[in-house]
N, C-alpha and C positions, 0 to 999 in steps of 0.2 A: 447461542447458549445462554441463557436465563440464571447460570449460577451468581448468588449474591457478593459482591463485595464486600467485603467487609474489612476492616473499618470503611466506608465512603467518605470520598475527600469532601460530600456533601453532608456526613454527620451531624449533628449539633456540640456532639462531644468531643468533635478533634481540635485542638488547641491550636486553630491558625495564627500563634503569634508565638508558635512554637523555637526557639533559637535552633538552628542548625549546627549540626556537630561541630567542633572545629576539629578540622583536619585540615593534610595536603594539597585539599582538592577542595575546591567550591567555585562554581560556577553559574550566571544567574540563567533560567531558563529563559529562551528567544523567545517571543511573543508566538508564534507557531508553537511552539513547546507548552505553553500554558494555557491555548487553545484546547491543545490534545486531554490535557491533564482535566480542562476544566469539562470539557465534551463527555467524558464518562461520567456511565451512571450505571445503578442494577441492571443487567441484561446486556451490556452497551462498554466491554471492557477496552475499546480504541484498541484492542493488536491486530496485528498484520501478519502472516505469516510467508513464513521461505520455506518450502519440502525438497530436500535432496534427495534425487534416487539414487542408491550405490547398487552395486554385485562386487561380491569378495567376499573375501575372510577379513571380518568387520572384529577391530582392537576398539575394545569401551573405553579399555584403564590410556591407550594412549590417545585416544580422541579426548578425554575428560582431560588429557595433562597438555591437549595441543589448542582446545576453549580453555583453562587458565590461563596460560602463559599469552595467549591470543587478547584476552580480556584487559590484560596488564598496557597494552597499546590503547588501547578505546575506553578511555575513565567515564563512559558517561554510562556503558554496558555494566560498572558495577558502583553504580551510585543508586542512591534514592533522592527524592523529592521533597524538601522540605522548605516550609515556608518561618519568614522572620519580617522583620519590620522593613526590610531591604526588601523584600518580595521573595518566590520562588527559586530555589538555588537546588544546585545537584551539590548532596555530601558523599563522599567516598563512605561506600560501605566495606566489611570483612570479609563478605560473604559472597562466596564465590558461585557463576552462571549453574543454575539446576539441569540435571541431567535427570531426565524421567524415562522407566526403558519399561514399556509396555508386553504382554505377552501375546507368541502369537495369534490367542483366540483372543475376539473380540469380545471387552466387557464394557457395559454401559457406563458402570460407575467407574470406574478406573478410569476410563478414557474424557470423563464430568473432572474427575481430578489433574487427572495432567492439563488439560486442558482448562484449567480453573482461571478467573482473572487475576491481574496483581494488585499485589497493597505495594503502590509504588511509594511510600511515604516509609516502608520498612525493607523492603528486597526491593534490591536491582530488576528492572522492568525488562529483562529475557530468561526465555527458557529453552531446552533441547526436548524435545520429545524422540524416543527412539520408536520406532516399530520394526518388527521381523515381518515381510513381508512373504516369503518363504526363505528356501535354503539357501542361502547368500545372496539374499534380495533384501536390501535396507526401504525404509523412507526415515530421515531424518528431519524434523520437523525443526524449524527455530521460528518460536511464538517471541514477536516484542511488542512490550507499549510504545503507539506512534510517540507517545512526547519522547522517548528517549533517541529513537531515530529515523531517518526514512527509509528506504529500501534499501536505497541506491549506501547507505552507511552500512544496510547491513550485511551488503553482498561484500564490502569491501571487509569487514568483519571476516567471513565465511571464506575468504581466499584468504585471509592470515591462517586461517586453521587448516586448512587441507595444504597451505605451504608447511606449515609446523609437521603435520600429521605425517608429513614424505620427510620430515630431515632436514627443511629449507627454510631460509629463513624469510620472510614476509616482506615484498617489495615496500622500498621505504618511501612515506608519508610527503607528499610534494606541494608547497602550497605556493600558490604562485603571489606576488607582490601587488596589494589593492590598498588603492590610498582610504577606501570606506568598507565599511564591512558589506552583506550582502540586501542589506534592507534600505542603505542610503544609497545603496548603489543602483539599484531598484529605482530608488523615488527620483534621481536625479534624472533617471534614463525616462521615466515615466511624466515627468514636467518638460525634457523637450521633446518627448512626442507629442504632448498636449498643445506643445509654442505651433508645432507645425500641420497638426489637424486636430478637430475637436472630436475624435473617434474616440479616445477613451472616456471624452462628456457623454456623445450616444450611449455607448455600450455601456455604463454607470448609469443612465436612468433608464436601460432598455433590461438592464440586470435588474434594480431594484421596481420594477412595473410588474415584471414577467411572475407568474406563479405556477412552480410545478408541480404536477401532482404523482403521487403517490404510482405504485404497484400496488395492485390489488392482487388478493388471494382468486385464485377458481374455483374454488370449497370441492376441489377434488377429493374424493373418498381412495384413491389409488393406495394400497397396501404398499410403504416404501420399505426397503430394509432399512435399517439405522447402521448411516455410516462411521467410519472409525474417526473421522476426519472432520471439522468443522465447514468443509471446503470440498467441490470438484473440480477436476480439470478433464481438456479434452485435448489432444494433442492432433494436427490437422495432418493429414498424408502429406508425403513430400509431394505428389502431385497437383494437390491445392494449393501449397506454397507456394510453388511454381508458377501455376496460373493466375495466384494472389499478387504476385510480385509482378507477373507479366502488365496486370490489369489494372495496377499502379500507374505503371509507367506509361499507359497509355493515354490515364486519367492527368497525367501532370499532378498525382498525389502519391504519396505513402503507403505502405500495409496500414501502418496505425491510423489513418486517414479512412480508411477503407474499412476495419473491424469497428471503429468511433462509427461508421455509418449503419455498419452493419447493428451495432447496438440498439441505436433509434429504431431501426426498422423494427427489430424485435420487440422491442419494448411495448412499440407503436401497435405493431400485429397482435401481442399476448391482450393490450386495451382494447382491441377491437373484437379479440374475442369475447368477451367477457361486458360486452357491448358499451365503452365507454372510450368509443376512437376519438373524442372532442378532448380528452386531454394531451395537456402541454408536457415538454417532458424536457428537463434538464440534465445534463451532463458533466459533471465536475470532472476535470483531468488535472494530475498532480504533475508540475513541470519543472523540471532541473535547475536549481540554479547557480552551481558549482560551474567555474571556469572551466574549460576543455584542459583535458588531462590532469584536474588535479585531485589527489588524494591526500583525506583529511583523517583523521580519529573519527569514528562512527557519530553522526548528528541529522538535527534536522535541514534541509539546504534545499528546503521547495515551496513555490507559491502555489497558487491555485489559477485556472483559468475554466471558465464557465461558458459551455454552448448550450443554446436553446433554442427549442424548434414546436412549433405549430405544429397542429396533423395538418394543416393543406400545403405545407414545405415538406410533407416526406411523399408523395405519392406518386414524385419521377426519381429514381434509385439515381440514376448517373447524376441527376443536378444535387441529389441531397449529396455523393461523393465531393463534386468540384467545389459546393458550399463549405462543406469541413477542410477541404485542402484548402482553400482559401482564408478563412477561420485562423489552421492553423500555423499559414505563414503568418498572419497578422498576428497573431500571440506571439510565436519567436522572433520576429523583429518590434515589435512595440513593448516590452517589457512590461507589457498585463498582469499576467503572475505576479513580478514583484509588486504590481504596485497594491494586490493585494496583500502584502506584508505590508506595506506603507498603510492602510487601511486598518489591519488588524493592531499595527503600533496603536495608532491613534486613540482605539476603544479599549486598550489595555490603561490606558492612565486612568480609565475607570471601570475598574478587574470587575468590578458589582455589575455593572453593564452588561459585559461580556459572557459574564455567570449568568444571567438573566438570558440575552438573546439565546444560549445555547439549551435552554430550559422551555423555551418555547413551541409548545406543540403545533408545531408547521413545516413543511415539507419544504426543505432550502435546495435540494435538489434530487431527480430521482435516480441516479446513479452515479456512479464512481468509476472512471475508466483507466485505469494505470499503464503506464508500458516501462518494463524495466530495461528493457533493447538485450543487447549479447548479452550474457551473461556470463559468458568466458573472460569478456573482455572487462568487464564489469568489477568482476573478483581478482582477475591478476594473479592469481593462483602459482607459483612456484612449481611446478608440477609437469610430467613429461602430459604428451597427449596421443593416444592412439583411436586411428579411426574417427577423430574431432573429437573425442572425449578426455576430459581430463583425467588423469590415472595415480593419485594422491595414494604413495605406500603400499601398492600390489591390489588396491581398489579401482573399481570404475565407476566415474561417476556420469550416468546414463538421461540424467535429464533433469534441471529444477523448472521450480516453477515457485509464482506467489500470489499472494493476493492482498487487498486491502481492506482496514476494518468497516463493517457497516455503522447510520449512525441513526437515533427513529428518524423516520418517514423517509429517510434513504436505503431503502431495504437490496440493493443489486451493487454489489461491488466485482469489479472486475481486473482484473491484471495481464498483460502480454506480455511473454518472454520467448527469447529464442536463444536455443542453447544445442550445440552438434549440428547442426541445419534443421533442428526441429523449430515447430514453433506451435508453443500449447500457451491457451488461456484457460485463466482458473476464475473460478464463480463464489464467490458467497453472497448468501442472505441471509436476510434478518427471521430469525424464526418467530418471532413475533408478529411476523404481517403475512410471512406466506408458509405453508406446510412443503415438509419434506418434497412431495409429490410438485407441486408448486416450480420448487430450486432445481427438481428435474425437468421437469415438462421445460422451463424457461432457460435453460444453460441447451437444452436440446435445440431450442428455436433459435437461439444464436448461434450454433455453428452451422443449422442447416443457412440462414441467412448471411452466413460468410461465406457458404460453399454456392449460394443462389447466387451472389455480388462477382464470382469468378469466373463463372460458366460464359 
């Protein structure tokens, strides 16, 4: 989507030495958090989206009073972004999460406006989109700016509300006891993997050598319809699941080991149509760094980890598999991810810096691969369950899914989730590098390329 920002926190008029309200609340944004913030620009709003499907007889008035009440746990869902001499700090705003409810015919402009970016410097960086998808068929759409949270914060957000929404009250907030917060805890972990091999020396000059290149458009003329949704998703038969998971474990790897491969290939194939199979292609996967089991107030709690691959490492499917399982044992035991926070700390004590590289027309990686995992398990939801599905107040909730923002020259963001023993991945891109026609053709190629990886 291409709709402008406005005011841009790039302006020349906005008063960055602006003091922040004083209120209850203020809190300074994490170095991730002002990445996110600094990374937008026109075209380029950083959200990320969650779509829930329901069937029922859908209550507005008490879904709108079960995201207030919901909202009142997670201060970071209705603050804004403001800058002071201290730096970046979230102030409590009055203003409570927007609820946008669309009609069931599709209109262009309506759907440019719910869909609009935010002025996070004035309103809380989430919103609800409602759609009627028929007669007691929902999508409920919740659009946030990344700087305010990650996924994983805002599922846990979305199980307060569908607990509220049935009567329940919201599994309470569990934070387990850490002598450092999550970024020194990171770099501690990331200096003695360094004492005991120099793997994160490689992989630091093998990351900054490596250059990926773009997606390119196929200047397809294909008449596409104009979707409702900034996003698609495909959800795989339980029998590819099946076979997906069989052919995991045969690998000594993962699903999410197996669709990461499945991506390259795609990506690899769409370049080689288009007669340009000599490019390198990078992969950014966003990776957990919250302790097992615990549950915080909605935030950001993720580093980054970076695969990269040559076109002559993709042209035997099983070795490019055992390569990414291998990959990503090595990320979750050598604390990578964080030490990319350790990283990102560093070029924040010079914010002009960081404004800068994020400004620079180059291709840092060519896609974005997410996995949110259960999603059941995820939200914690208060709620009975029939048939695997949650069933929040006489509703059913039939399926979510998400996706993550695109950023330029990263035009393919991607996201896995499994939710009832389904499991769908959703697609966006950048409409500024590829046409409608484009995000179909290539979201096609990746799932026949997962269903090719199982057989």
């Amino acid at each position: 989507m291409q709709t402008r920002l406005s005011p841009s926190i790039f302006d020349e008029n906005v008063a960055w030495d602006a003091e922040p309200k004083e209120n209850a609340y203020a809190s300074r944004l994490s170095p991730f958090d002002v990445l996110m913030l600094l990374d937008e620009r026109p075209g380029y709003p950083m959200c990320f989206f969650v779509e829930t499907h329901l069937s029922g007889d859908l209550s507005l008035q008490r879904l709108r009073t079960a995201i207030e009440d919901a909202a009142q746990r997670h201060p970071r869902l209705r603050s804004c972004a403001q800058y002071s001499t201290h730096g970046w700090q979230w102030s409590l705003s009055n203003q409570t999460p927007q609820i946008v409810q669309l009609e069931h015919t599709p209109n262009k402009e309506s759907e440019a406006i719910a869909f609009r970016p935010f002025n996070i410097r004035q309103e809380p960086g989430i919103r609800f989109v409602v759609i009627p998808e028929s007669k007691q068929q929902w999508s409920i759409i919740l659009q946030v700016h990344h700087s305010v949270c990650d996924g994983l914060g805002a599922l846990d957000f979305l199980g307060d509300i569908w607990s509220l929404y049935h009567g329940s009250q919201p599994s309470d907030f569990q934070t387990h006891s850490r002598t450092n917060n999550i970024q020194t805890h990171s770099e501690n972990d990331g200096h003695q993997n360094i004492k005991g091999d120099h793997q994160h020396t490689r992989e630091t000059i093998a990351f900054a050598t490596f250059r990926p290149s773009r997606i390119t458009s196929s200047n397809s003329a294909k008449n596409i319809p104009h979707g409702r949704k900034p996003f698609q998703s495909f959800t795989l038969p339980a029998t590819t699941v099946k076979s997906l998971r069989k052919r995991a474990s045969q690998s000594g790897a993962t699903t999410n080991d197996i669709i990461v491969a499945a991506s390259f290939l795609a990506i690899h194939k769409w370049n080689s149509r288009q007669g340009k199979a000599g490019k390198r292609i990078r992969i950014t996967m966003p990776v957990n760094l919250r302790p097992p089991r615990e549950r915080q107030p909605a935030s950001n709690q993720i580093g980054y980890a970076f695969l990269d691959r040559r076109p002559g490492q993709l042209r035997d499917p099983p070795e490019v598999i055992k390569s990414i399982a291998e990959a990503s044992r090595w990320i979750q035991h050598s604390g990578a991810a964080g030490m990319f926070l350790v990283v990102l700390g560093a070029f924040l004590k010079c914010t002009w810096l960081l404004r800068l590289i994020t400004q620079i027309p180059t291709c840092f990686s060519t896609a974005v691969v997410s996995n949110l995992g259960n999603i059941q398990s995820r939200m914690r939801a208060k709620v009975p369950k029939v048939d695997g599905c949650d069933q929040p107040g006489g509703l059913s909730i039939t399926n979510v899914s998400a996706v993550p923002p695109v950023r330029p020259g990263t035009a393919l963001s991607m996201c896995i989730t499994a939710y009832g023993g389904q499991l769908t991945v959703t697609t966006m891109t950048d409409s500024s590098q590829l046409t409608p026609s484009d995000s179909v053709e290539l979201t096609d190629l990746l799932q026949s390329q997962i269903e090719h990886l199982v057989l």
